[in-house]
Phi, psi and omega in degrees: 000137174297142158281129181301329186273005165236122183350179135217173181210116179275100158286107216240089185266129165244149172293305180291000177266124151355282161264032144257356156324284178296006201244314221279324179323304175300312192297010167255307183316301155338277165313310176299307161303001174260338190074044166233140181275132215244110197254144149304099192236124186240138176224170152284130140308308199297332193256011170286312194287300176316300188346304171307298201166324215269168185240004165227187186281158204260003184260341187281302184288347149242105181314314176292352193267328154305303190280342176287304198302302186326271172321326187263316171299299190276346159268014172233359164253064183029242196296336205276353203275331173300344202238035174257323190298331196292352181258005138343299199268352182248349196226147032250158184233000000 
């Protein structure tokens, strides 16, 4: 629960999303050392996506972004990062 007398930062977060994988690792270590409380906030992607249009992931219907997605989990997820190379050839679906 927020302290009242203390900042907070609302994190709008998806489970299946990629970077908030790499921000929710970080972000209670982040805040605390800023002295900020950290509130959780979880949405959907997918009906954000229907919305759009789309019926599959946006790393699939743009390919550089996909290739993007790729690079940016293994250079920002640190020690983690090896057992990662192996989703090159399966990911994104």
């Amino acid at each position: 629960m927020p302290r009242p007398d203390v900042p907070r930062l609302e994190f709008w977060y998806d489970l299946a999303s990629n970077y908030s994988y790499l921000s929710s690792v970080r972000i209670e270590d982040l805040a605390a050392r800023s002295g900020v409380d950290v509130v959780w906030r979880p949405f959907l992607l997918g009906p954000i996506f229907k919305a759009q249009g789309w019926n599959t992931s946006p790393f699939n219907l743009y390919p550089a972004k996909g290739r993007n997605m790729i690079r940016d989990m293994c250079s920002g997820s640190g020690p983690t990062a090896d057992c990662l190379s192996c989703c090159r050839r399966r990911f994104p679906r």
